[in-house]
PDB file with one MODEL, atoms N, CA, C and O in Angstrom:
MODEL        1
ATOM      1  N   UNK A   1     107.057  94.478  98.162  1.00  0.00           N
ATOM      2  CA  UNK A   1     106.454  95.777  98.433  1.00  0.00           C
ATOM      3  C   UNK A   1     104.926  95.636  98.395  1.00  0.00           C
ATOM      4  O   UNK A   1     104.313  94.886  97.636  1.00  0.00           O
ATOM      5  N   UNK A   2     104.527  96.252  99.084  1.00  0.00           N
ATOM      6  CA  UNK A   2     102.865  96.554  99.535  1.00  0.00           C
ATOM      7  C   UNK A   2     102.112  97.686  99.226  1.00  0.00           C
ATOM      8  O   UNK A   2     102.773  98.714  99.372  1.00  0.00           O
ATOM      9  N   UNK A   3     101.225  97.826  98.936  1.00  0.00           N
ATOM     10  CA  UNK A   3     100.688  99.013  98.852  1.00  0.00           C
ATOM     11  C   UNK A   3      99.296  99.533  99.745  1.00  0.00           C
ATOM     12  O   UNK A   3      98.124  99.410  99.388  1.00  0.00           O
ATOM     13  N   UNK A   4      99.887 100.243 101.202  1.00  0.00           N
ATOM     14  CA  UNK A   4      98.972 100.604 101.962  1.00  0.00           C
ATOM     15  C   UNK A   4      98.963 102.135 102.138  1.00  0.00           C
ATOM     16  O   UNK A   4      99.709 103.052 101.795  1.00  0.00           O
ATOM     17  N   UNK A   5      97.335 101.983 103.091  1.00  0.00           N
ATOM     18  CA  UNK A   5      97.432 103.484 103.175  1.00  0.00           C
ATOM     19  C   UNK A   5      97.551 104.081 104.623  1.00  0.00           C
ATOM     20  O   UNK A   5      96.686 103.905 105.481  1.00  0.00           O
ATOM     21  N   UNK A   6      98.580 104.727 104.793  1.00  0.00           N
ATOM     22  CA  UNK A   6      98.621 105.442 106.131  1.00  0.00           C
ATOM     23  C   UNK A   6      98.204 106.997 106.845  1.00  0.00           C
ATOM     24  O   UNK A   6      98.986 107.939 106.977  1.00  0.00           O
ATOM     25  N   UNK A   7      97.297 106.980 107.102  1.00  0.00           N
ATOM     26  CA  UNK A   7      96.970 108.029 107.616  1.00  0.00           C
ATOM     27  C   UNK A   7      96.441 109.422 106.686  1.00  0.00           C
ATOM     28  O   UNK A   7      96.673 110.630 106.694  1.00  0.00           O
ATOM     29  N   UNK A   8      95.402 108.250 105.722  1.00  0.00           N
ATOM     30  CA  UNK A   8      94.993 109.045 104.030  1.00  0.00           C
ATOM     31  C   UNK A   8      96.201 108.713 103.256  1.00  0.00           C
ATOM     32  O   UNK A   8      96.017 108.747 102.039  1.00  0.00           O
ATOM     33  N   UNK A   9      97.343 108.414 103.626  1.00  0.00           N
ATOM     34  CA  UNK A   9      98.212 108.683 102.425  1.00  0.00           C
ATOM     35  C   UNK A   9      98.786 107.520 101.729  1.00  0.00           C
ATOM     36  O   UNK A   9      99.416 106.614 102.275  1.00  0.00           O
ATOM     37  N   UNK A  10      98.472 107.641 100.277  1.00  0.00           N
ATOM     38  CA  UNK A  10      98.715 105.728 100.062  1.00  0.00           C
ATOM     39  C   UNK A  10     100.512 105.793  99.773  1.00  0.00           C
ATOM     40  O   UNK A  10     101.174 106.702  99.272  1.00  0.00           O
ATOM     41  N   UNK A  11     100.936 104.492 100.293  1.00  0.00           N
ATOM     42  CA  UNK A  11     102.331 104.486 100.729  1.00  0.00           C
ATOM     43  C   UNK A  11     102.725 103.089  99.585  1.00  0.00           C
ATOM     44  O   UNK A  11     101.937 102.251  99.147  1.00  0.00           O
ATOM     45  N   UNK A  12     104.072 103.208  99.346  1.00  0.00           N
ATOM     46  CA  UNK A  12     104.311 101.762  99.141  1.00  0.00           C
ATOM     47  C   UNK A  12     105.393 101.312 100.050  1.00  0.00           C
ATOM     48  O   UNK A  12     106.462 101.906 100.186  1.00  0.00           O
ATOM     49  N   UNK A  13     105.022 100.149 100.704  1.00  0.00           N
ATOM     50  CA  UNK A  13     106.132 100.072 101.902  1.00  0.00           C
ATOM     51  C   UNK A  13     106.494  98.647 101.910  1.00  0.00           C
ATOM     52  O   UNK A  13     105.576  97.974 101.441  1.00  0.00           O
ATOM     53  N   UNK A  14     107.541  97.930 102.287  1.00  0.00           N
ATOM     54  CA  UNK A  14     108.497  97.055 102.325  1.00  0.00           C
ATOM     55  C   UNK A  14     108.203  96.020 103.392  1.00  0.00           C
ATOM     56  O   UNK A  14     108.422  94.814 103.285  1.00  0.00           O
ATOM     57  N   UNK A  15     107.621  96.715 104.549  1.00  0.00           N
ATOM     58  CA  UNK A  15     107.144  95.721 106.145  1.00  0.00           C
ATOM     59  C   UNK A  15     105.936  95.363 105.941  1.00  0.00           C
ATOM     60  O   UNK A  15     104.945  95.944 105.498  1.00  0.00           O
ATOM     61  N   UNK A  16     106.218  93.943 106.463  1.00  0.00           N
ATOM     62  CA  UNK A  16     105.066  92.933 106.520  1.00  0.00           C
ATOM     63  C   UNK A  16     104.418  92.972 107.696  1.00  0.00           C
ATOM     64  O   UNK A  16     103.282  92.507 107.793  1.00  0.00           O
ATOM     65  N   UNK A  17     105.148  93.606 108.872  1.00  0.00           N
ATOM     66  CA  UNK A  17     104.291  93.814 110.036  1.00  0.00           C
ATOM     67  C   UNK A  17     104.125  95.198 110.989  1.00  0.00           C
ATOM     68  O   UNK A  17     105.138  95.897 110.996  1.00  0.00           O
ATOM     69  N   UNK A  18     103.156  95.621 111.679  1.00  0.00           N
ATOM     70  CA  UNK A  18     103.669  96.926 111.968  1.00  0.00           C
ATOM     71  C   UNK A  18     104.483  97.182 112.567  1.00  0.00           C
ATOM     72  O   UNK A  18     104.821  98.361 112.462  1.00  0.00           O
ATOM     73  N   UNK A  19     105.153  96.471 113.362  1.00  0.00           N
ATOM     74  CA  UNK A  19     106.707  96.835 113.944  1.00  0.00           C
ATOM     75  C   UNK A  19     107.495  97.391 112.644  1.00  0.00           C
ATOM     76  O   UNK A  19     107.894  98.552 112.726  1.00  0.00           O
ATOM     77  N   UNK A  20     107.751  96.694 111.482  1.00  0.00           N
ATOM     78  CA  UNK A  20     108.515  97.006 110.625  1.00  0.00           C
ATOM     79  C   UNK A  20     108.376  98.126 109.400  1.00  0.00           C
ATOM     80  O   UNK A  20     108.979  98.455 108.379  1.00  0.00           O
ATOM     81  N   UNK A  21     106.976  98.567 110.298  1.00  0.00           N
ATOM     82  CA  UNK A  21     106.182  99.537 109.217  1.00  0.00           C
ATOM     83  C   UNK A  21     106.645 100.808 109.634  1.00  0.00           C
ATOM     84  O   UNK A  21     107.135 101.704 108.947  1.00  0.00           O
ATOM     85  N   UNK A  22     106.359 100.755 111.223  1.00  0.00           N
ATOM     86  CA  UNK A  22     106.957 102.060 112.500  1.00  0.00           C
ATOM     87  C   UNK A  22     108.263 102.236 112.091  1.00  0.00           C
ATOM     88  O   UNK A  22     108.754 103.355 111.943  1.00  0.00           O
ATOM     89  N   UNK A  23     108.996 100.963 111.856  1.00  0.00           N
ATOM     90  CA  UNK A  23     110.846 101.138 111.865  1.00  0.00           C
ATOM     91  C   UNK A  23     110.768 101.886 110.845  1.00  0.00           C
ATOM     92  O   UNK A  23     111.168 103.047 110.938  1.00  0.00           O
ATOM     93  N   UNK A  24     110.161 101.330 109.462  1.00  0.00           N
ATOM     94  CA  UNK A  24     110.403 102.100 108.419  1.00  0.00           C
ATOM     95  C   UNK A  24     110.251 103.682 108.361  1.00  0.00           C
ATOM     96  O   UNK A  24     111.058 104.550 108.029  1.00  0.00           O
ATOM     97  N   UNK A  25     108.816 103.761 108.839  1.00  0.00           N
ATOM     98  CA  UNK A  25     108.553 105.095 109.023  1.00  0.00           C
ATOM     99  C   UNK A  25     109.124 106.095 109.942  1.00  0.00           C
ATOM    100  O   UNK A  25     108.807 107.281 110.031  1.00  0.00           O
ATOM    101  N   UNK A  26     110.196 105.312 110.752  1.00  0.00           N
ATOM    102  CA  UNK A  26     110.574 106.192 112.043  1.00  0.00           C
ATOM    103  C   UNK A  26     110.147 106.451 112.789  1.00  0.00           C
ATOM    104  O   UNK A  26     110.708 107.440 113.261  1.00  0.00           O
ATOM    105  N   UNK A  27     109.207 106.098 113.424  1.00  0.00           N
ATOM    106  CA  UNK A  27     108.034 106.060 114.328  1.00  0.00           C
ATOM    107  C   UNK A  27     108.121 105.329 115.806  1.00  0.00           C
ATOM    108  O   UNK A  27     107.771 104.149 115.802  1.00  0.00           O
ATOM    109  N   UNK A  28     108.502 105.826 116.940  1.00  0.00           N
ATOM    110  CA  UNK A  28     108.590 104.959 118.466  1.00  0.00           C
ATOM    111  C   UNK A  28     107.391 104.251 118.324  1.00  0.00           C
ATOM    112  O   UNK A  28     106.398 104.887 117.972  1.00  0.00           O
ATOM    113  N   UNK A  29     107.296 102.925 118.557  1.00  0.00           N
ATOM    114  CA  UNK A  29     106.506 102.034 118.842  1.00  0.00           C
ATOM    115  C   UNK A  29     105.684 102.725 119.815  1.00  0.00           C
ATOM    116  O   UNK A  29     104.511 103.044 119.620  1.00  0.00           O
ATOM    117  N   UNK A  30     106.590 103.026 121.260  1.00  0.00           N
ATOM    118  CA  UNK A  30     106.170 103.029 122.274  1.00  0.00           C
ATOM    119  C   UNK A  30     104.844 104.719 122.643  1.00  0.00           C
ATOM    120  O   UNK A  30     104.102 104.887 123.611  1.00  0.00           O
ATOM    121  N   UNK A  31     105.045 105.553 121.521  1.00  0.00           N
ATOM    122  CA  UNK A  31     104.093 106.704 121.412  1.00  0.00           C
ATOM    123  C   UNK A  31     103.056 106.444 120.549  1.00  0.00           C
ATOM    124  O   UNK A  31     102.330 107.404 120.291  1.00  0.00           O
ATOM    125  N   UNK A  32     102.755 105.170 119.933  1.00  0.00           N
ATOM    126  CA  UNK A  32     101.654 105.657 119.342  1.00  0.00           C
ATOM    127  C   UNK A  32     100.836 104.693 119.660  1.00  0.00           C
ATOM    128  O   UNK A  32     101.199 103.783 120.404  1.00  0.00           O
ATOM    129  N   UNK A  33      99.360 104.771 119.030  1.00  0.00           N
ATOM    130  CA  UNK A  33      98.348 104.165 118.687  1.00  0.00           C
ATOM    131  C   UNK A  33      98.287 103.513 117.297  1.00  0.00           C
ATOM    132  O   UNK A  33      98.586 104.206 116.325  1.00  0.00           O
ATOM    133  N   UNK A  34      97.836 101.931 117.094  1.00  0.00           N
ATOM    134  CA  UNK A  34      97.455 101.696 115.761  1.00  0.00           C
ATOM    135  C   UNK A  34      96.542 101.437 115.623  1.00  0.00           C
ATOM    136  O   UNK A  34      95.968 100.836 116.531  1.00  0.00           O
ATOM    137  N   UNK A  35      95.828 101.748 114.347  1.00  0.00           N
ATOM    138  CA  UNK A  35      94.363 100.634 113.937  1.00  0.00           C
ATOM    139  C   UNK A  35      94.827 100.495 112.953  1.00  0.00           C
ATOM    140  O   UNK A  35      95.612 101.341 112.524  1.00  0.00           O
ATOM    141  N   UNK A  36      94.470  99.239 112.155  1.00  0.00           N
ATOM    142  CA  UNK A  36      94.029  98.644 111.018  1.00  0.00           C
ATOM    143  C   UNK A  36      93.044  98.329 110.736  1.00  0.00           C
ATOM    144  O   UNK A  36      92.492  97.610 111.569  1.00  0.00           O
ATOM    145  N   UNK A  37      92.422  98.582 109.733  1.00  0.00           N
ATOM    146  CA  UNK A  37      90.806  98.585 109.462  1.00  0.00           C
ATOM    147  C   UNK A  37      89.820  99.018 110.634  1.00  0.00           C
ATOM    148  O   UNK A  37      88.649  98.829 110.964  1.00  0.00           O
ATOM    149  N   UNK A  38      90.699  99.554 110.982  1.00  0.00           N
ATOM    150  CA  UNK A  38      89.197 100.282 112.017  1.00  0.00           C
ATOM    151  C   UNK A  38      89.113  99.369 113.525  1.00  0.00           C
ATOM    152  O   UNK A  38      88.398  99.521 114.515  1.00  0.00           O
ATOM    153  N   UNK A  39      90.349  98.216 113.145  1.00  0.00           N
ATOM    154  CA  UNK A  39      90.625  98.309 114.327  1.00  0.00           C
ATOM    155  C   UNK A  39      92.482  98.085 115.285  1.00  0.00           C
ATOM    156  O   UNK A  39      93.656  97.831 115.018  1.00  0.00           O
ATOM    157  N   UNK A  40      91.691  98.366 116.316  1.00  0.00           N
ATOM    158  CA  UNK A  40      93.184  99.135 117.297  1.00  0.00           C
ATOM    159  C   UNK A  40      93.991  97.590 117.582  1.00  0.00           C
ATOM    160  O   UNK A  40      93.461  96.572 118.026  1.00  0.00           O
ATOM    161  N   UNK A  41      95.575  97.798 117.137  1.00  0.00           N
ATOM    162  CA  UNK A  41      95.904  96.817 117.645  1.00  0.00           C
ATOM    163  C   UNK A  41      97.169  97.346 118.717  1.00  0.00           C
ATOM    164  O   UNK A  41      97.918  98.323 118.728  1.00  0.00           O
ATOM    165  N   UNK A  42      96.929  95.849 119.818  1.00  0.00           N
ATOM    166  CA  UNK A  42      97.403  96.160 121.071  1.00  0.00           C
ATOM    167  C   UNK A  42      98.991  96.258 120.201  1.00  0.00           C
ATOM    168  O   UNK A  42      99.397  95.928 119.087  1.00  0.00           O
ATOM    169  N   UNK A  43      99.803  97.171 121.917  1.00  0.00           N
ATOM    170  CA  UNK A  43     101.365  97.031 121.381  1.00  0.00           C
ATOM    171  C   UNK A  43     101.865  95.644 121.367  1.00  0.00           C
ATOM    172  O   UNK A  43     102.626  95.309 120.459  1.00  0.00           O
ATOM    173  N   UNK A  44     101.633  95.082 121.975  1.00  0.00           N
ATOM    174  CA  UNK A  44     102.140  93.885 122.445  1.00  0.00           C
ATOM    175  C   UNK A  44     101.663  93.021 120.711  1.00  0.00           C
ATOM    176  O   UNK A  44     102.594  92.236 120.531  1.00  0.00           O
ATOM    177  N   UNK A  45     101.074  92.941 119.992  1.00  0.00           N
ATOM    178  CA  UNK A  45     101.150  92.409 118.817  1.00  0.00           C
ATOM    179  C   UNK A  45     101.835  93.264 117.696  1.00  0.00           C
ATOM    180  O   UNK A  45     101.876  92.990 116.496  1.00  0.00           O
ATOM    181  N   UNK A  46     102.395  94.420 118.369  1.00  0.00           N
ATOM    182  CA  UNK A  46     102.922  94.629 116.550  1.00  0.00           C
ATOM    183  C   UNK A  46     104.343  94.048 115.836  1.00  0.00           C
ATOM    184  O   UNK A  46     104.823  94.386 114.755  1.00  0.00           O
ATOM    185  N   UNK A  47     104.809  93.141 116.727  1.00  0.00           N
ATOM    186  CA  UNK A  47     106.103  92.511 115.909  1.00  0.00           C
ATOM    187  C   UNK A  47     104.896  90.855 115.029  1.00  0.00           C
ATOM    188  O   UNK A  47     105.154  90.159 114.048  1.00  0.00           O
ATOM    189  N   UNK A  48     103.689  90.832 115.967  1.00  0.00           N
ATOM    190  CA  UNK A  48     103.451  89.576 115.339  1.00  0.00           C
ATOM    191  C   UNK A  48     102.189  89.939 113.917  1.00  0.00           C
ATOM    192  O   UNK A  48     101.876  89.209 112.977  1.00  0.00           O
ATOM    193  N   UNK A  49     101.704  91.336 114.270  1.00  0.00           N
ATOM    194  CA  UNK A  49     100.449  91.397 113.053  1.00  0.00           C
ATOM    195  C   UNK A  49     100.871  91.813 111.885  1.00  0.00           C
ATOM    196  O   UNK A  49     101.426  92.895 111.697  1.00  0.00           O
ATOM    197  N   UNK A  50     100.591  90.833 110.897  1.00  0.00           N
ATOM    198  CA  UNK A  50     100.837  91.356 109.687  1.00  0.00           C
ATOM    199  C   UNK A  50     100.110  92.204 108.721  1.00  0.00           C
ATOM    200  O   UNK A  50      98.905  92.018 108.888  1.00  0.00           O
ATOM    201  N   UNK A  51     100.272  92.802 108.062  1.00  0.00           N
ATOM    202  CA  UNK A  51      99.703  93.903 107.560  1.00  0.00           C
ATOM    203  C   UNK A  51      99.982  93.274 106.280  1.00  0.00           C
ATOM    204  O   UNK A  51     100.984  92.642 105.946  1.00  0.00           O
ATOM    205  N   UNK A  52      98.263  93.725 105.197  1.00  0.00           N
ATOM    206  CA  UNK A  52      98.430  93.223 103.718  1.00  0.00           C
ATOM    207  C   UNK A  52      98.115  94.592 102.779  1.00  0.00           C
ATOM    208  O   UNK A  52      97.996  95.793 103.018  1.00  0.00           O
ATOM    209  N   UNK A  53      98.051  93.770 101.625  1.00  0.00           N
ATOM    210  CA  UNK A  53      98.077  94.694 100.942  1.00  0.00           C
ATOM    211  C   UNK A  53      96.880  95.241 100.850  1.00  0.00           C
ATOM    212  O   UNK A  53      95.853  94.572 100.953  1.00  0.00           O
ATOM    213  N   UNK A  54      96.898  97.048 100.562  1.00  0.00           N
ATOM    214  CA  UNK A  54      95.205  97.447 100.454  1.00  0.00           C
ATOM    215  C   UNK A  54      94.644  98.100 101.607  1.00  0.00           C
ATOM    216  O   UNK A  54      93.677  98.860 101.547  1.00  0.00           O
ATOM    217  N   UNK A  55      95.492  97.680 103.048  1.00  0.00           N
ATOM    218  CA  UNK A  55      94.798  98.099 104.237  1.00  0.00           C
ATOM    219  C   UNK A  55      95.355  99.073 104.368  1.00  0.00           C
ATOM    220  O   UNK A  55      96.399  99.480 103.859  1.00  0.00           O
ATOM    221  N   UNK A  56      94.311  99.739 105.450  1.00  0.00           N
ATOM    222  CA  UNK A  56      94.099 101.303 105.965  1.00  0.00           C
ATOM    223  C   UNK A  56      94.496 101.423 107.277  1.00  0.00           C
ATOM    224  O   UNK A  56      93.801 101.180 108.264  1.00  0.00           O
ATOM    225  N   UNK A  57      95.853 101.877 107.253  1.00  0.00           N
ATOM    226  CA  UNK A  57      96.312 102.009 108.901  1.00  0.00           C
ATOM    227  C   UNK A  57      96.416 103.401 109.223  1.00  0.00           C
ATOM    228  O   UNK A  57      96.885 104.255 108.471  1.00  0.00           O
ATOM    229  N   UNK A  58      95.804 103.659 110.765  1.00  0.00           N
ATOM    230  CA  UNK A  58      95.836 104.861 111.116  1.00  0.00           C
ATOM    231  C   UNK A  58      96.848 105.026 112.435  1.00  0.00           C
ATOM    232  O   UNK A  58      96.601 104.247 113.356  1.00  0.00           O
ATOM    233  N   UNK A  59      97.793 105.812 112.601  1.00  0.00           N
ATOM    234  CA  UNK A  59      98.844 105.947 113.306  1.00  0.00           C
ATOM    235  C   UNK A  59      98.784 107.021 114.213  1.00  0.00           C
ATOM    236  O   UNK A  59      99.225 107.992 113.599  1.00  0.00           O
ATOM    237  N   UNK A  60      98.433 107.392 115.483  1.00  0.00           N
ATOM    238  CA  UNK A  60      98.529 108.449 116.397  1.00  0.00           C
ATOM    239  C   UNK A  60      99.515 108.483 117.119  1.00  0.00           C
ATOM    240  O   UNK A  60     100.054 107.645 117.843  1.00  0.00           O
ATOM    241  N   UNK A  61      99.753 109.697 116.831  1.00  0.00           N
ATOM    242  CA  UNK A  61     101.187 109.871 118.426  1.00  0.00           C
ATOM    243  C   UNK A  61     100.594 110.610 119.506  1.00  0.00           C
ATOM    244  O   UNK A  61      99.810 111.550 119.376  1.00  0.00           O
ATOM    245  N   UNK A  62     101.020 110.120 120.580  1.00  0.00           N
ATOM    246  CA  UNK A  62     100.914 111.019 121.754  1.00  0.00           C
ATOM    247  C   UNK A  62     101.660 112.052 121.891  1.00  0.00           C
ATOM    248  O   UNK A  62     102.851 112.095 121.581  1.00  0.00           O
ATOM    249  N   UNK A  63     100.737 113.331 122.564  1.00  0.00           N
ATOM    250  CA  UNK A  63     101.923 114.430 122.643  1.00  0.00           C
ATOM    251  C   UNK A  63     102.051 114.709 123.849  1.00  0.00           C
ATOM    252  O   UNK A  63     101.004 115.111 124.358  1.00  0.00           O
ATOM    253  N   UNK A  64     103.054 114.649 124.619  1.00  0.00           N
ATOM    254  CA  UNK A  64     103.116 115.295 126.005  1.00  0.00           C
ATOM    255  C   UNK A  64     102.908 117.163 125.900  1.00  0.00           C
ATOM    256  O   UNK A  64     103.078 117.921 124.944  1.00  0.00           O
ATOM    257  N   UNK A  65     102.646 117.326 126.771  1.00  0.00           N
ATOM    258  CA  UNK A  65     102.538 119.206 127.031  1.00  0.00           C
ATOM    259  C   UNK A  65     102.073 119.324 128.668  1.00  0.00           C
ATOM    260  O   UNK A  65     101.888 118.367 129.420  1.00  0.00           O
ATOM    261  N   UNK A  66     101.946 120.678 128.984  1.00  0.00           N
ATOM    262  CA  UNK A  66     101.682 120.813 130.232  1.00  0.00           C
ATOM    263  C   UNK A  66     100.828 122.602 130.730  1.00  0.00           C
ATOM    264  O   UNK A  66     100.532 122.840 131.901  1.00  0.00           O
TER     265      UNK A  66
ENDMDL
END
């Protein structure tokens, strides 16, 4: 277990990478945005970036409307 913070809120979470952070959280890969430390990581790395302990991830979803 890890202790990060997501979106202000400090979490203790189980995934070592953000793919497994999204799974945990329930979160479609495919709607959001990530940064870690301030910075954005592409989709295409989140099964490979690992996330440590201490860091500050910020998570956006897209919203469709019309």
């Amino acid at each position: 277990m890890i202790n990060v913070k997501v979106n202000g809120v400090l979490m203790n979470v189980s995934a070592s990478t953000i793919a497994e952070l999204l799974s945990e959280l329930q979160i479609d890969p495919d709607r959001v945005v990530v940064e870690v430390n301030l910075e954005i990581v592409k989709k295409e790395r989140f099964n490979e970036f690992t996330i440590k302990d201490g860091d500050s991830i910020e998570i956006v979803n897209f919203v469709g409307g019309g």
